[in-house]
C-alpha positions as CSV (number, residue, x, y, z in Angstrom):
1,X,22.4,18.3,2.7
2,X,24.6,16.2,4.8
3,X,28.0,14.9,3.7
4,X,28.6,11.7,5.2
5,X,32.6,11.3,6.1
6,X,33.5,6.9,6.9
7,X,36.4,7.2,8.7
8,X,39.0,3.5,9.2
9,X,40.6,5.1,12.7
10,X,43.2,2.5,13.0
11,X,46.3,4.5,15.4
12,X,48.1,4.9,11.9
13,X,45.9,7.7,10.7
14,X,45.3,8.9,14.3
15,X,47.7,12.0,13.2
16,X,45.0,12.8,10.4
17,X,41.7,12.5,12.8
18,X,42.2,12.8,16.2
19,X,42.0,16.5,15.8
20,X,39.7,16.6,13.0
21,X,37.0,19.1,13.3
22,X,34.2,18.4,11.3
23,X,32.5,21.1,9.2
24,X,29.4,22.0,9.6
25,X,27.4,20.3,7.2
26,X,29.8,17.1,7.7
27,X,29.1,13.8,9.6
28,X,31.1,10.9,10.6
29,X,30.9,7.1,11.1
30,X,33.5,4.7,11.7
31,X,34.5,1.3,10.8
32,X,37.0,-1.5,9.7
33,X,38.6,-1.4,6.5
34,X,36.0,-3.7,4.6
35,X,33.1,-1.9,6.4
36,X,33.8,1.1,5.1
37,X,34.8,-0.1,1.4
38,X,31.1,-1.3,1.1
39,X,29.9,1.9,2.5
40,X,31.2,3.6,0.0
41,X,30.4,1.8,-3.0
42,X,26.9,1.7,-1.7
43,X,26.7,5.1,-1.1
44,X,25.8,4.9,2.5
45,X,29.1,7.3,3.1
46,X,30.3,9.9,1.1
47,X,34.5,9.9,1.7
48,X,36.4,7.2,3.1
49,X,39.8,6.3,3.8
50,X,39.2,3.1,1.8
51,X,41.6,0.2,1.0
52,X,44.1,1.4,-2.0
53,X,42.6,-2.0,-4.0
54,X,39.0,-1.2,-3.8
55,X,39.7,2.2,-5.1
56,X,41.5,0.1,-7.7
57,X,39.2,-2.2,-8.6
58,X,36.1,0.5,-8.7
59,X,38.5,3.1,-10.2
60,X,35.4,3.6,-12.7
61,X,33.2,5.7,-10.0
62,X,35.8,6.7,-7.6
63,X,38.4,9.6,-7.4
64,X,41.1,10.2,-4.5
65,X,41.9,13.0,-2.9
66,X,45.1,14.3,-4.5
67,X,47.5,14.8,-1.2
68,X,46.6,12.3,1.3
69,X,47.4,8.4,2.1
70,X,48.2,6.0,4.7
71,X,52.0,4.7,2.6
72,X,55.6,3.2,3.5
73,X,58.9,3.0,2.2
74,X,59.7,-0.4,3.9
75,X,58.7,-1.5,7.1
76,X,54.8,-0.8,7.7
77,X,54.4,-2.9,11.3
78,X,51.1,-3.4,11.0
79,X,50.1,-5.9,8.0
80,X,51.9,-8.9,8.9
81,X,52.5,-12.5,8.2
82,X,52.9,-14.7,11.2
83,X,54.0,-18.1,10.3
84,X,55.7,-21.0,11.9
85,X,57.7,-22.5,8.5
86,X,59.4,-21.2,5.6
87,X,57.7,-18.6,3.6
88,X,58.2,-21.1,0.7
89,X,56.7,-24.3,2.5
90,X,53.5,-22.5,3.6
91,X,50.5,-24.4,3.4
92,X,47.5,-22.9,5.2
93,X,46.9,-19.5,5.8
94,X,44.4,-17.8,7.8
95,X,42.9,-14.5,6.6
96,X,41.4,-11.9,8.4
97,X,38.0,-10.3,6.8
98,X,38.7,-7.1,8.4
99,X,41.0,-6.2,4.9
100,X,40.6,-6.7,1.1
101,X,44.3,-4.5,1.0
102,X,46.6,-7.2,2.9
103,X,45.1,-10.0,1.7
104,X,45.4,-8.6,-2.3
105,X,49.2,-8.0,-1.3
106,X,49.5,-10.6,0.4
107,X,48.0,-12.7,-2.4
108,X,50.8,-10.6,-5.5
109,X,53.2,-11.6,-3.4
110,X,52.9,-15.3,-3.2
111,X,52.4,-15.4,-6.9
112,X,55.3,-12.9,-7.3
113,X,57.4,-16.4,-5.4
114,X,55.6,-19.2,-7.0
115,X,53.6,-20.1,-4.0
116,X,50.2,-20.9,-3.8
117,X,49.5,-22.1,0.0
118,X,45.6,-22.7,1.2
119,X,43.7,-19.2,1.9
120,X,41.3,-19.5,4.7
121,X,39.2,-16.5,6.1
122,X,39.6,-16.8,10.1
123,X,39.7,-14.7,12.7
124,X,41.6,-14.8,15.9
125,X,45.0,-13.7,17.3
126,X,48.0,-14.8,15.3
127,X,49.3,-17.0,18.4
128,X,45.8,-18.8,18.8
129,X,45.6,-19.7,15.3
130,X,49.0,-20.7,14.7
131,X,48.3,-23.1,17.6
132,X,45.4,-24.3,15.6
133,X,46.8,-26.0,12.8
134,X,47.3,-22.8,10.5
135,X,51.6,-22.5,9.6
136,X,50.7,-19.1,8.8
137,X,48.5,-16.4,9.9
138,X,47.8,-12.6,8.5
139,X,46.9,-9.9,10.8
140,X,46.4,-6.5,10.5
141,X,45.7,-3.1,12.0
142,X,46.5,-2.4,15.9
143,X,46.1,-5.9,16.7
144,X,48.8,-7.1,14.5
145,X,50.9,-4.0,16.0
146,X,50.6,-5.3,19.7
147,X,50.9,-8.9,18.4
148,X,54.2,-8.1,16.1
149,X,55.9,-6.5,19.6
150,X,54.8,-9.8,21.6
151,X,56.5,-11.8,19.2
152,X,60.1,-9.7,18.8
153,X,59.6,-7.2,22.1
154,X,60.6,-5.7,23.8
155,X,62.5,-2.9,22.9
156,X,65.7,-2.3,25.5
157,X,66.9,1.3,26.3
158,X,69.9,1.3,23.3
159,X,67.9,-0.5,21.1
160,X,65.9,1.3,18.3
161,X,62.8,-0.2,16.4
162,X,65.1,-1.2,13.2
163,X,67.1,-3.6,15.4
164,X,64.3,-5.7,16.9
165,X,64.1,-8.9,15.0
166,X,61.7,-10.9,13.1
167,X,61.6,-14.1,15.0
168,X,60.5,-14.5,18.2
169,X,58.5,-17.0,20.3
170,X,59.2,-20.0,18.2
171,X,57.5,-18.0,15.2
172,X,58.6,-15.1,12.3
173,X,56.8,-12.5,11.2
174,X,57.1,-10.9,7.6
175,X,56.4,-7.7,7.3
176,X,54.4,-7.5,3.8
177,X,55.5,-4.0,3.1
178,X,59.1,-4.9,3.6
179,X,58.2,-7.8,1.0
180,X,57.0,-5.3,-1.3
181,X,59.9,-3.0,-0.9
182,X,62.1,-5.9,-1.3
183,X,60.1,-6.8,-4.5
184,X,59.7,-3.5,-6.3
185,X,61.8,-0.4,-4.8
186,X,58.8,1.6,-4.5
187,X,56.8,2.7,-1.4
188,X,53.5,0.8,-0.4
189,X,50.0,2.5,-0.3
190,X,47.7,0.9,1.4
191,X,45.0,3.9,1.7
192,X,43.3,6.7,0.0
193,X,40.7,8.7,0.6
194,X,38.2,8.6,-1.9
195,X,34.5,9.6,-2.7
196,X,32.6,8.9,-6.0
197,X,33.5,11.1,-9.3
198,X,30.1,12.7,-8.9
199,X,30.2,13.9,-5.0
200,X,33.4,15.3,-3.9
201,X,34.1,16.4,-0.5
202,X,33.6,20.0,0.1
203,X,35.9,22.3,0.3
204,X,36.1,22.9,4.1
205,X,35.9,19.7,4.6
206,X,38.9,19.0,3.1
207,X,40.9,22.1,4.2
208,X,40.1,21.0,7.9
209,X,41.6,17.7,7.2
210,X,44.6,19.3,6.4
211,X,44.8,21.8,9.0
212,X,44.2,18.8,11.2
213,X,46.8,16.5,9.7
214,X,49.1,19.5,10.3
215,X,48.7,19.6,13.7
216,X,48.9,15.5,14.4
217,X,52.6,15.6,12.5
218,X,53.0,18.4,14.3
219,X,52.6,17.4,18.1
220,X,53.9,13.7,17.2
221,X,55.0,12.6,20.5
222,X,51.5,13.5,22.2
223,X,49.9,11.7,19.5
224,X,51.9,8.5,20.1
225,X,51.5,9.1,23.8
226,X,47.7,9.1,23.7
227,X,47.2,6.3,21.8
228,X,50.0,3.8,23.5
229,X,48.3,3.5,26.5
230,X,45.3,1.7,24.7
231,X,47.5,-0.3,23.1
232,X,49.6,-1.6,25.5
233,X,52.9,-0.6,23.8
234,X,55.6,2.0,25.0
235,X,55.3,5.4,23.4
236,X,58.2,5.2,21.9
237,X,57.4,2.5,19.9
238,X,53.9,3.7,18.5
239,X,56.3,7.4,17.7
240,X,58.3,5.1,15.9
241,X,55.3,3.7,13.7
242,X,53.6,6.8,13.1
243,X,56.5,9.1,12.1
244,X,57.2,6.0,9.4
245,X,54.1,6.9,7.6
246,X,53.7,8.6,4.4
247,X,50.6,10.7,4.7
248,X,50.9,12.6,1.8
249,X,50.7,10.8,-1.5
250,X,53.4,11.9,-2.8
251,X,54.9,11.3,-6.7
252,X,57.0,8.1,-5.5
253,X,53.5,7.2,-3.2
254,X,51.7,7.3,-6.9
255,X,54.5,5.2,-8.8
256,X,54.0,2.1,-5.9
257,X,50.7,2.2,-6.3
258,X,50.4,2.2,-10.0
259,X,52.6,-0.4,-10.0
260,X,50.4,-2.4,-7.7
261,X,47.7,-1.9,-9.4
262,X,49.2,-3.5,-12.5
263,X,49.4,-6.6,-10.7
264,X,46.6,-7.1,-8.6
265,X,43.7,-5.7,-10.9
266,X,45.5,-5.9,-14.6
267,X,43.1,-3.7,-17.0
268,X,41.9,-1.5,-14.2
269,X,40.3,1.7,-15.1
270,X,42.5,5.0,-15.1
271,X,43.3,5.8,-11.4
272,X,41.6,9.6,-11.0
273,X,42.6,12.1,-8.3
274,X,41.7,15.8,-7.2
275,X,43.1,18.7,-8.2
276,X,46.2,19.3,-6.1
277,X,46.0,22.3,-3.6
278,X,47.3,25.6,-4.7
C-alpha cells in the first residue's frame, strides 16, 4: 500500500527535501501551508510538514515526529508584518490564506498588546496592498523573504544580516518571531511533521529523511546557492536564513511551543510525539 508523503517546500525546509529520496512504497505531493493541513486531516496525505497550530488544534488524531521542525530563536525572516503606522495604531490588516500559523501568531500577539485592528484575508504583495488602503499587511513564506530584503536591502560587503534594519521604503517590517521572542524567551515552532495516531510513517521513510536532512545541513552553502537564484536574493543572504533554523525539535523547541499552544488553543488535547531515535 502506498504511503502518501504532503510536503510545504518553502526554501526554509529545502535542507530537509531537496535531497530526499523517497522509499519505495512512498509518494509525494506538494502544496502551501493550508493545502496541506486539509490534506491531512482529510486523509488525502499521509505525513505533512503541517502548521505547528493545526497540529494543535487536531492534537486528538495527530502525532509529530519526535526530531524534526521548521523553529527560531529570534529572527525567522519570513513571517512578517509590513505596516505603514505604529504597531499600536493598526487598523486594517490584510491576511494571507496561504497560513493558519502566522495569522494564529499573529493574532496572540495583538491580544498579548491590547490591539485588536481589522483582519481581512487578501492576497497580494505587501507593497501593493499597503498602497491599497491596508496600514498593515502579513506575508509569508519566500515571498515575504524577497519582499522583507526589498524593503531593508541590500546587504553591503561589511554588513551582516543582523545589522540590516527594519524600516525601509517609507514602511517597517516586524518580524513575528522576534515579537514572540521578545514576548516569551522561548524559540518559535512554526512546523512539524505529523501523520495521524493510527498511520505512522514507516520506518525508511523516516530514516531517509534524516539521512537527507544530514546532508542539506551538511552542504549548506550549495543549498543556499541553489535556491537564491530563484529567489532573486544573494546567496549569502538565503545561507544566512537557513543556517538560523532549528530543524530539530529540540527540548527548548517543545517548551515554545507548548507555550503557544496555551494561548492560541487553551484546553487543547495532549501534544503526542514519536519515539525518539535510538
Amino acid at each position: 500500500m502506498t504511503y502518501r508523503a504532503g510536503w510545504i517546500h518553502y526554501t526554509n525546509v529545502a535542507p530537509i527535501l531537496d535531497s530526499l529520496v523517497l522509499p519505495a512504497g512512498v509518494t509525494a505531493v506538494t502544496g502551501v501551508p493550508t493545502q496541506m493541513n486539509t490534506a491531512l486531516l482529510s486523509g488525502e496525505v499521509d505525513i505533512a510538514n503541517i502548521s505547528a497550530v493545526e497540529f494543535i488544534r487536531n492534537a486528538q488524531m495527530l502525532e509529530a515526529l519526535p526530531d524534526f521542525s521548521v523553529a527560531v530563536l529570534g529572527p525567522v525572516y519570513s513571517v512578517n508584518l509590513f505596516h505603514t503606522r505604529p504597531l499600536q495604531k493598526l487598523r486594517r490588516i490584510a491576511l494571507t490564506a496561504q497560513s493558519a500559523m502566522s495569522v494564529a501568531l499573529l493574532e496572540v500577539l495583538l491580544r498579548e498588546r491590547g490591539l485588536c485592528p481589522t483582519l481581512e484575508r487578501d492576497e497580494g504583495e505587501a507593497e501593493d496592498l499597503l498602497s491599497s488602503g491596508y496600514d498593515g499587511v502579513l506575508r509569508i513564506g519566500d515571498s515575504a523573504l524577497r519582499e522583507w530584503y526589498r524593503v531593508v536591502g541590500p546587504l553591503g560587503d561589511t554588513q551582516t544580516m543582523t545589522t540590516l534594519p527594519s524600516t525601509g521604503r517609507g514602511i517597517t517590517v516586524t518580524d513575528l518571531a522576534c515579537e514572540w521572542f521578545d514576548l516569551t524567551g522561548h524559540p518559535f515552532t512554526f512546523a512539524v511533521w505529523a501523520y495521524r495516531k493510527d498511520n505512522p510513517p514507516p520506518p525508511d521513510l523516516v530514516q531517509a529523511m534524516r539521512e537527507a536532512r544530514r546532508d542539506g545541513l551538511g552542504h549548506l552553502a550549495q543549498v543556499a546557492r541553489r535556491h537564491a537564484g530563484a529567489l532573486g536574493l544573494p546567496p549569502r543572504v538565503v545561507q544566512h536564513y537557513l543556517w538560523n533554523f532549528r530543524y530539530h525539535l529540540e527540548a527548548p523547541d517543545r517548551l515554545g511551543l507548548r507555550k503557544f499552544a496555551a494561548r492560541a488553543v487553551p484546553g487543547h488535547a495532549p501534544l503526542c510525539f514519536g519515539k525518539r531515535p535510538g
